[in-house]
C-alpha positions in Angstrom: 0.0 0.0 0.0 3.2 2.4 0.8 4.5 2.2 -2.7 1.0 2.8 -4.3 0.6 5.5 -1.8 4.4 6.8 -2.9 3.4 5.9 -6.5 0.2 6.0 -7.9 0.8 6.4 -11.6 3.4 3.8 -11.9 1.0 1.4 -9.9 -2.0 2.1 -12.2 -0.1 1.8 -15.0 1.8 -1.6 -14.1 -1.9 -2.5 -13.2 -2.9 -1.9 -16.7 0.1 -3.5 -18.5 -0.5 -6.4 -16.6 -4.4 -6.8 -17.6 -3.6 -6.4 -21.2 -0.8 -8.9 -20.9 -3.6 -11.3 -19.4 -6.1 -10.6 -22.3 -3.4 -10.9 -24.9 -2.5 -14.8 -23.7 -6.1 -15.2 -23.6 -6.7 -14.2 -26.8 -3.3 -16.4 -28.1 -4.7 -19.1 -26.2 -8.1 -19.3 -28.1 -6.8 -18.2 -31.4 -4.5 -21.7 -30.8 -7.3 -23.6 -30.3 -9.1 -22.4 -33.3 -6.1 -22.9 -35.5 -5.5 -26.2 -34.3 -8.5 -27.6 -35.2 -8.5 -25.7 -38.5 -5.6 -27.9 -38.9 -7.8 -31.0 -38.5 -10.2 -30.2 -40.8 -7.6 -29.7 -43.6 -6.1 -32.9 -42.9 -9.7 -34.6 -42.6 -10.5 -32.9 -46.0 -7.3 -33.9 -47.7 -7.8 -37.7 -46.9 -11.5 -37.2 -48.5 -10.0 -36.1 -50.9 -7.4 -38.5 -51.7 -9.7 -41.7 -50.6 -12.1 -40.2 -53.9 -9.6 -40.0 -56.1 -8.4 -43.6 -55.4 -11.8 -44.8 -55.9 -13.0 -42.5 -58.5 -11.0 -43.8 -61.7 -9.3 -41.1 -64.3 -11.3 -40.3 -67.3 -8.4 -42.1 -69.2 -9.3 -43.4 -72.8 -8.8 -47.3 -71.6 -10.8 -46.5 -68.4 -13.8 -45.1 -70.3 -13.9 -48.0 -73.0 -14.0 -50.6 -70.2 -16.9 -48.1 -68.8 -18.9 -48.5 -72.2 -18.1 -52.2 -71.9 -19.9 -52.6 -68.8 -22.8 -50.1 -69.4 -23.1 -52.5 -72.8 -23.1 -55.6 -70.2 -25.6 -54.3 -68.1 -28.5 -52.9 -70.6 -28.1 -57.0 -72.5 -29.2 -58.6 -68.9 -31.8 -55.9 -68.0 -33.4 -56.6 -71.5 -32.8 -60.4 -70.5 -34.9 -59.8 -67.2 -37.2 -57.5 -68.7 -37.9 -60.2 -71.4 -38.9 -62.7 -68.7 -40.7 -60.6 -66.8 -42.9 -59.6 -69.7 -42.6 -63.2 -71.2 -47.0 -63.6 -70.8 -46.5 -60.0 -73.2 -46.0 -61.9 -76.3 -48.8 -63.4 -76.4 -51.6 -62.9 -79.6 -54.5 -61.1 -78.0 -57.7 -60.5 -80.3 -59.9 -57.5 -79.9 -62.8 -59.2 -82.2 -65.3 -60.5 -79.5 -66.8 -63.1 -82.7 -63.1 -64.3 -83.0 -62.2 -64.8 -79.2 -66.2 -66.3 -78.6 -65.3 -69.1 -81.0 -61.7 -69.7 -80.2 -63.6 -70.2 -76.5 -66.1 -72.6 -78.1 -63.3 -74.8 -79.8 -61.1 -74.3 -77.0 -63.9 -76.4 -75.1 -64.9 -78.7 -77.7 -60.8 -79.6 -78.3 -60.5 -80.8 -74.8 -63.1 -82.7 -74.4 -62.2 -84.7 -77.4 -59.0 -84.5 -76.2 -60.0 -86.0 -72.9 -62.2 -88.6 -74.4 -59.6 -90.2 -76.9 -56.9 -89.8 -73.6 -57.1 -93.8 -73.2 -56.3 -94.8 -76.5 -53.7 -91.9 -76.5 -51.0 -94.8 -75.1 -51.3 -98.1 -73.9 -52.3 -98.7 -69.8 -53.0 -95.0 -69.6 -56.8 -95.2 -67.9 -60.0 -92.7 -68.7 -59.8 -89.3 -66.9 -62.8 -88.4 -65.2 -64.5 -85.2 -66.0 -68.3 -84.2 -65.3 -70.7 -84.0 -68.6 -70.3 -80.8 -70.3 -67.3 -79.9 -68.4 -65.9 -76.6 -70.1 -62.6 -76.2 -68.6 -63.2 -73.3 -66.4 -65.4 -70.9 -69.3 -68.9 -73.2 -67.9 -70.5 -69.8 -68.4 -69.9 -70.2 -72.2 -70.8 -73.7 -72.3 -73.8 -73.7 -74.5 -74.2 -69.9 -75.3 -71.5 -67.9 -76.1 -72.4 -64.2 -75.3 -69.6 -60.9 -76.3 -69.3 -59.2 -73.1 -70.5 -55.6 -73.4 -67.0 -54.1 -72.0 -64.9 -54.2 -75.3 -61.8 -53.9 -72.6 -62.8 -57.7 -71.3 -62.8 -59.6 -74.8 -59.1 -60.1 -74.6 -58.4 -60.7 -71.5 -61.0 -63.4 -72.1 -58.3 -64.2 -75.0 -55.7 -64.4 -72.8 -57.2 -66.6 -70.1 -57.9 -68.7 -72.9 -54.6 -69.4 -74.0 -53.3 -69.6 -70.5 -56.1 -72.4 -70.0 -54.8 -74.3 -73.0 -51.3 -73.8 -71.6 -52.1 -75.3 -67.8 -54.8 -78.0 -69.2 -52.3 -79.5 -71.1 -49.6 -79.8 -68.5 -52.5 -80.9 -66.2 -53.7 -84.1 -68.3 -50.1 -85.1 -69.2 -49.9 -85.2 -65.6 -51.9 -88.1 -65.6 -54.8 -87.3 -63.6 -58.0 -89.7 -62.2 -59.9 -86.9 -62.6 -60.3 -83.2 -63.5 -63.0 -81.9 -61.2 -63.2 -78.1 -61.2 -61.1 -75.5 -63.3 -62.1 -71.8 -62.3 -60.8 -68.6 -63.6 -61.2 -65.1 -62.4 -64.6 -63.7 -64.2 -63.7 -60.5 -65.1 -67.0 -60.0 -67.9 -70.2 -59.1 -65.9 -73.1 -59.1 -68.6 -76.1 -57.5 -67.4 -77.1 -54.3 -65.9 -75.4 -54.6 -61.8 -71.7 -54.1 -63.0 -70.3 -53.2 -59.6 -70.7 -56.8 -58.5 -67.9 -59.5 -58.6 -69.1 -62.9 -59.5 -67.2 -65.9 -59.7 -63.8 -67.0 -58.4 -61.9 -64.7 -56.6 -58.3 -65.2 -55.8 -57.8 -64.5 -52.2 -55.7 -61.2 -51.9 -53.7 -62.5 -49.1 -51.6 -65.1 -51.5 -52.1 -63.1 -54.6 -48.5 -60.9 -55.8 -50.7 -58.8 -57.8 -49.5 -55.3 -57.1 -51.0 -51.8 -58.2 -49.0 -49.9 -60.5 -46.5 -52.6 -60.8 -47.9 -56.5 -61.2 -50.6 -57.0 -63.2 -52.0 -61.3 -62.4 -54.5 -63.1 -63.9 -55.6 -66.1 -61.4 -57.2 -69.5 -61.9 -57.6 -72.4 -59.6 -57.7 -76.0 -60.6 -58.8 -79.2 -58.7 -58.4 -82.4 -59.6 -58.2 -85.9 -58.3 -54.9 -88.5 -58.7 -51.5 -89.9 -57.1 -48.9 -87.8 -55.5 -47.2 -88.5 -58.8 -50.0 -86.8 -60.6 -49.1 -83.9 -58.8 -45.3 -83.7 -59.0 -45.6 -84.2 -62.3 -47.8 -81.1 -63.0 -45.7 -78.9 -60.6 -42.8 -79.4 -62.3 -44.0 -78.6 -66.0 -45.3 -75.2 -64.4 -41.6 -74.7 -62.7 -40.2 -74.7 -66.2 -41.5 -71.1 -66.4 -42.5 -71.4 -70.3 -45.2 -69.1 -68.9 -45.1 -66.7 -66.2 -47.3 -68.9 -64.2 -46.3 -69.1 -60.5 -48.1 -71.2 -58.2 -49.6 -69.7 -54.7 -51.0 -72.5 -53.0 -51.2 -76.3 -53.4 -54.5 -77.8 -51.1 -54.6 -81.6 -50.8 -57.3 -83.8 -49.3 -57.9 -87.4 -48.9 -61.2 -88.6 -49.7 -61.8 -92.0 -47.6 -65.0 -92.9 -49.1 -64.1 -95.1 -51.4 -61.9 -96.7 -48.9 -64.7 -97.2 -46.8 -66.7 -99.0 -50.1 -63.8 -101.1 -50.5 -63.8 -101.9 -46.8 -67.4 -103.0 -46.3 -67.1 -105.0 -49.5 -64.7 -107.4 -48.5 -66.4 -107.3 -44.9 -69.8 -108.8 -46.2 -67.7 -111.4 -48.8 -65.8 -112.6 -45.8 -68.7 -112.7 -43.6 -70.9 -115.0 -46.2 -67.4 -117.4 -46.7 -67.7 -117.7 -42.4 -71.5 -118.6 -43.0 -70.7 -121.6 -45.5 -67.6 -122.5 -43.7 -69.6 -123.3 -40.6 -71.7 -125.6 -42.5 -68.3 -126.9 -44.5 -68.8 -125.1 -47.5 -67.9 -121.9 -48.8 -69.6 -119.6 -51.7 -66.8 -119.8 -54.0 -64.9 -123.0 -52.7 -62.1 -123.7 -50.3 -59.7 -124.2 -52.3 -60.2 -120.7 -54.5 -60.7 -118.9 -50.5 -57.1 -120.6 -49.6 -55.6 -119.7 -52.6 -57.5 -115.9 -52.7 -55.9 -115.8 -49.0 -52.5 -116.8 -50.0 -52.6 -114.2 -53.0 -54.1 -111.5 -50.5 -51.1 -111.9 -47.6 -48.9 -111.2 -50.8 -49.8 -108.0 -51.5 -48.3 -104.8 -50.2 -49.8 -103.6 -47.3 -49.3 -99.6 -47.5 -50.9 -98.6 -51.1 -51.0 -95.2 -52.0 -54.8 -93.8 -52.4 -56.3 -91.2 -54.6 -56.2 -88.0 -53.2 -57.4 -84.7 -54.2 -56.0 -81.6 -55.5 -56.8 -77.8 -55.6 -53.9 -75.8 -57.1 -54.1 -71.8 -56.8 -52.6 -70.4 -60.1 -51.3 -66.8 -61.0 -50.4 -65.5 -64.2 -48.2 -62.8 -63.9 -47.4 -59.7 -65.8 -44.9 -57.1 -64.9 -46.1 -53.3 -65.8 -42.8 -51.8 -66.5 -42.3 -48.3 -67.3 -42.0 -47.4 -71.3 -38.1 -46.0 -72.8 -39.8 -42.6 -73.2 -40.4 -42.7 -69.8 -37.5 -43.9 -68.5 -35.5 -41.3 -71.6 -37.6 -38.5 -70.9 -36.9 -35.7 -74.2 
C-alpha cells in the first residue's frame, strides 16, 4: 500500500500492462485452439480427398472404353430380365369379340375330345374323369356364347384362354383320375349390376398382384390322382415357359371309397364264415385258400387317390416405357 501510496501512476499503470498482458494470452490461447482444429479439418479434408480420387477412376481413354463395356453388359441382362418378366407379353390377343367367342367354343370342344380319346392316346393309360359338359373353367360359355359388353374384357378373355390351353395340357399329361373343377377369375359381368364380382376370386392374401407394378391373372384348378400326378404337373409349371407361379397347393384325402372297399370285403368274408360253418364256402375252399395266400402277398401300404386344388397366378410385370425412362 506504501508504494502505491508513494506511486500511484506507476502502480495504475503496471496495473494496466498487466491486464492487457492477461487478455493478450487469452486471446493467443483461443486463437490456438481455433487454428489447431483448423488444422484437423484440412487434414480430414485432404484424406476425403485423396480416398475419392483412389476410388474415383481417371477419365483415361482405356478406363472409359472398359466403362462403355460394362454399361453395354448391363443394358443386355436388364433386357434379359425384362424379357422374362414380360414373357405372358408376347402373347396374340384379339380385340374381335366373334373371334375370341369361337376360339372359346373350340377351345372347349378340343379338350373334351382330347379327354375322351386320352385312353387310347398310349397303352395302360386309364379314362380321366371329368363331369358332362365340363368346359374347362369358361362353364359360363358352355352352350351360349355371349360378347361381353365391355370391349376392354374380350381379350383378356383371349388371354385366359390361352393360359387355360397352356395349364390344361400340363395338367392331363400329368396323368390325372380326374379333373373336377377349373375356375378362372370372371372378369366380364353381362347385365345391368356391374359393380358386383361374380365368380372365383383369388384371395388377396396369397395373390403378388401389385397396383401400379404387377398386373396377375388367377385360376384355380382341382383335380383328383397320385402324388405322382401332382409332382408331375408342378414341375412342368416350374419350367416357367409361362409366367405362371403357383400360390398355393390344397390336398385332401377322400376316404369314401376306402370305406366301399372296406365293407365290400367285410360282407364277402362274412358270407365265406357262413358256408364254412356248414363246411362249404360260396366260392370253394380251395379258391378262398388260394385268394388268402394271393391277398397276404400284396403290399400292405398302397397309396390312395387324393385330391388336388392348385391356386394359379399368371403374372405380368407393368414396366415403365423407354420414353419414360429417356424422358426428351
Amino acid at each position: 500500500m506504501g508504494l502505491f501510496k508513494k506511486n500511484p501512476v506507476f502502480c495504475a499503470f503496471l496495473f494496466l500492462f498487466l491486464l492487457v498482458f492477461a487478455s493478450g494470452c487469452a486471446l493467443v490461447f483461443f486463437e490456438s485452439v481455433k487454428l489447431s482444429n483448423s488444422k484437423q479439418q484440412v487434414i480430414y479434408t485432404g484424406n476425403q480427398l485423396n480416398g475419392l480420387l483412389a476410388v474415383e477412376p481417371a477419365a483415361t481413354a482405356e478406363n472409359v472404353a472398359v466403362s462403355e463395356q460394362n454399361a453395354e453388359q448391363l443394358d443386355v441382362q436388364l433386357q434379359r430380365i425384362r424379357e422374362d418378366l414380360q414373357r405372358g407379353a408376347g402373347l396374340a390377343l384379339s380385340n374381335d369379340g366373334v373371334r375370341v367367342m369361337s376360339g372359346i367354343q373350340q377351345y372347349i370342344s378340343d379338350f373334351q375330345k382330347l379327354v375322351d380319346a386320352y385312353s387310347d392316346s398310349s397303352p395302360g393309360n386309364a379314362e380321366i374323369e371329368i363331369a358332362e359338359n365340363f368346359a374347362f373353367g369358361f362353364q359360363k360359355y358352355v352352350d351360349e356364347a355371349i360378347i361381353p359388353e365391355d370391349g376392354t374384357v374380350v381379350p383378356v378373355l383371349d388371354k385366359q384362354r390361352q393360359v387355360l390351353s397352356y395349364i390344361v395340357k400340363q395338367l392331363i399329361a400329368a396323368h390325372p383320375v380326374g379333373i373336377q373343377k377349373i375356375e378362372r377369375e370372371v372378369l366380364e359381368l353381362i347385365g345391368t349390376d356391374r359393380h358386383v364380382a361374380t365368380g372365383y376370386q383369388i384371395n388377396p392374401a396369397i395373390s403378388a398382384r401389385v397396383g401400379g407394378a404387377i398386373d396377375t391373372l388367377a385360376f384355380s384348378v382341382t383335380f383328383t390322382g397320385y402324388t405322382r400326378s401332382l409332382r408331375h404337373f408342378l414341375n412342368k409349371l416350374a419350367e416357367f415357359e409361362l409366367p405362371i407361379v403357383v400360390r398355393s397347393v390344397e390336398v385332401n384325402r377322400p376316404s369314401s371309397a376306402t370305406k366301399r372297399a372296406k365293407s365290400k370285403k367285410k360282407t364277402k368274408e362274412s358270407l365265406d364264415d357262413i358256408f364254412s360253418a356248414f363246411g362249404g364256402s360260396s366260392s370253394g375252399s380251395t379258391k378262398t385258400k388260394t385268394e388268402t395266400r394271393e391277398v397276404s402277398q400284396k403290399p400292405v401300404i398302397s397309396e390312395n387317390v387324393s385330391s388336388f386344388t392348385v391356386t394359379l397366378e399368371f403374372i405380368e410385370i407393368i414396366l415403365p416405357s423407354d420414353s419414360a425412362e429417356n424422358p426428351a
